[in-house]
C-alpha positions as CSV (number, residue, x, y, z in Angstrom):
1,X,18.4,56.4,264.9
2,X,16.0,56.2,262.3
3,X,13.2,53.6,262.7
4,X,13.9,52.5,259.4
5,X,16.6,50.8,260.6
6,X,16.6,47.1,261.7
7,X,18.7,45.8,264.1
8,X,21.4,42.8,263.0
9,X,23.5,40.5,264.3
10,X,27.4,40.3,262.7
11,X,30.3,38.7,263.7
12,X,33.0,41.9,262.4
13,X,31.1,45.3,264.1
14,X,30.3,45.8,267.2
15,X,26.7,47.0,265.9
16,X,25.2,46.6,263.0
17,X,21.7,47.9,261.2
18,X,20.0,47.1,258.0
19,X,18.0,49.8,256.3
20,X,15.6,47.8,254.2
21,X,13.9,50.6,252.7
22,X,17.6,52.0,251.1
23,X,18.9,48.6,251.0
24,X,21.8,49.3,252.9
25,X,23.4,48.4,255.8
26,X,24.9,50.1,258.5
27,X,28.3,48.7,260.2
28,X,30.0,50.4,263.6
29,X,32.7,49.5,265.6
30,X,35.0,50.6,268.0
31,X,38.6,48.9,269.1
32,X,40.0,50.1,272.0
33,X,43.7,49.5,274.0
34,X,45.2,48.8,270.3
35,X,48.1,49.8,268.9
36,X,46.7,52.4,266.2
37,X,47.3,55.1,267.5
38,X,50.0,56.2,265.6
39,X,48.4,54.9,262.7
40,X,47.1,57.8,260.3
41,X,43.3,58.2,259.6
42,X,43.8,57.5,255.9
43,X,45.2,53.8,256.8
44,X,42.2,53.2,259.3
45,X,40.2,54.2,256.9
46,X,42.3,52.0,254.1
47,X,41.9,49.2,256.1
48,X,37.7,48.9,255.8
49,X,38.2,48.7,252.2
50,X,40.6,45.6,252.0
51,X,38.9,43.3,249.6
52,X,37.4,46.1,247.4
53,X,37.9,46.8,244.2
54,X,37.9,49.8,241.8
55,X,37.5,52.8,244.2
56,X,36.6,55.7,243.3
57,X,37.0,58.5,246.0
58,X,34.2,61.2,245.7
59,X,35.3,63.4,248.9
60,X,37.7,62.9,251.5
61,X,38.1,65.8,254.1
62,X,39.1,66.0,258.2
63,X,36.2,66.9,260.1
64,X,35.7,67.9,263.8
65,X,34.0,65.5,265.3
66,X,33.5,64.9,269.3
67,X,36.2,67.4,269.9
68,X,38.9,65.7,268.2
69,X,39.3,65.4,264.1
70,X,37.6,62.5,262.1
71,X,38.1,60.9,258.3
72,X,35.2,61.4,256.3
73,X,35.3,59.7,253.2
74,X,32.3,59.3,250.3
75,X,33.0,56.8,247.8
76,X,32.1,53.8,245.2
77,X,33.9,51.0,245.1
78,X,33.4,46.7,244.1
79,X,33.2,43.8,246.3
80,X,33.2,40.7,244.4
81,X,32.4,43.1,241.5
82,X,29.2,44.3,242.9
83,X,29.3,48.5,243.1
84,X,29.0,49.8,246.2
85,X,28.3,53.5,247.8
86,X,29.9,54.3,251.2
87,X,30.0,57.2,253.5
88,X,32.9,56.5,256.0
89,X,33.9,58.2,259.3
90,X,37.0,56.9,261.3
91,X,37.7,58.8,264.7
92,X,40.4,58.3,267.3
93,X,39.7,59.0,270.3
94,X,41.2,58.3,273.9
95,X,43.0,55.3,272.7
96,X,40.0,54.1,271.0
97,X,39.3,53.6,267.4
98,X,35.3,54.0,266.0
99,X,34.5,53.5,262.4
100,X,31.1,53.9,261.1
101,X,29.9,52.8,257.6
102,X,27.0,53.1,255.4
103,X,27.3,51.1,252.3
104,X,24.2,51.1,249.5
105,X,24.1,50.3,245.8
106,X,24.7,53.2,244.1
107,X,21.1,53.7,242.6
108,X,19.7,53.7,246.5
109,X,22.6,55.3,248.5
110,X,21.2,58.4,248.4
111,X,17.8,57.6,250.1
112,X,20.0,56.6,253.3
113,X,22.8,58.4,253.4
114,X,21.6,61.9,254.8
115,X,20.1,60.2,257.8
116,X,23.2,58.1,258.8
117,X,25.2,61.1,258.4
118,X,23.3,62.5,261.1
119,X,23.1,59.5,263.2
120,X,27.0,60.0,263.4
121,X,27.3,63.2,263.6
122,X,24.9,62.5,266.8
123,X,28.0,60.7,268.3
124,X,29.6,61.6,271.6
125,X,32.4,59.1,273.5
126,X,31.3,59.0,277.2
127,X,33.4,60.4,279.7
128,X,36.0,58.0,280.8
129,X,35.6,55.5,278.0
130,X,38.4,54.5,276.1
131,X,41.8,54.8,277.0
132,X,42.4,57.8,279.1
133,X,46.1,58.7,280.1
134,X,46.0,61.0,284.0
């Protein structure tokens, strides 16, 4: 993790970071025993961006990522007509859903962004965690 990044407390991720330098924060989370898995990667991944406005996909592509295939999606989009820069992954893994975000004005985004891309791409589930059927 870079050491840029602070530590903060929020009551919708299970850990959250604040990079002060990039002014951007840093959001990840993980929902286990749900039902979603069914549910496709594009509508986990639709579902961080209720409330937004104006989005503007840059990329969007399946990745492999901790043996299994993850959303990654790069994009602009408003809140409350403030533009935003995200990098999104959403995985599904043993019954378990993780998303990680990294959100930025546009005009800083790119100071951040390479080094929470490989904070995530860092990630590895533990063995038995989740939800694992046998």
């Amino acid at each position: 993790m870079p050491s840029s990044w602070r530590r903060v407390t929020v009551t919708d991720a299970a850990l959250a970071f604040r990079d002060d330098p990039n002014d951007a924060s840093i959001l990840l989370n993980a929902r286990c025993g749900k039902v979603d898995d069914s549910t496709p990667l594009v509508a986990l991944t639709n579902h961080l961006l209720i409330g937004s406005t104006e989005r503007e996909i840059g990329s969007q592509a399946v990745e492999p990522f901790d043996n299994r295939e993850a959303l990654h999606t790069k994009m602009r989009a408003k809140w409350d007509g403030v533009p935003m820069a995200l990098d999104l992954f959403v995985l599904k893994k043993d019954g378990c859903v993780y998303d990680f975000v990294y959100t930025a004005s546009p005009a800083s985004f790119e100071g951040g962004a390479p080094a929470f891309e490989q904070f995530v791409r860092g990630f590895r589930t533990l063995p038995g965690s989740g939800v694992v059927d046998g």
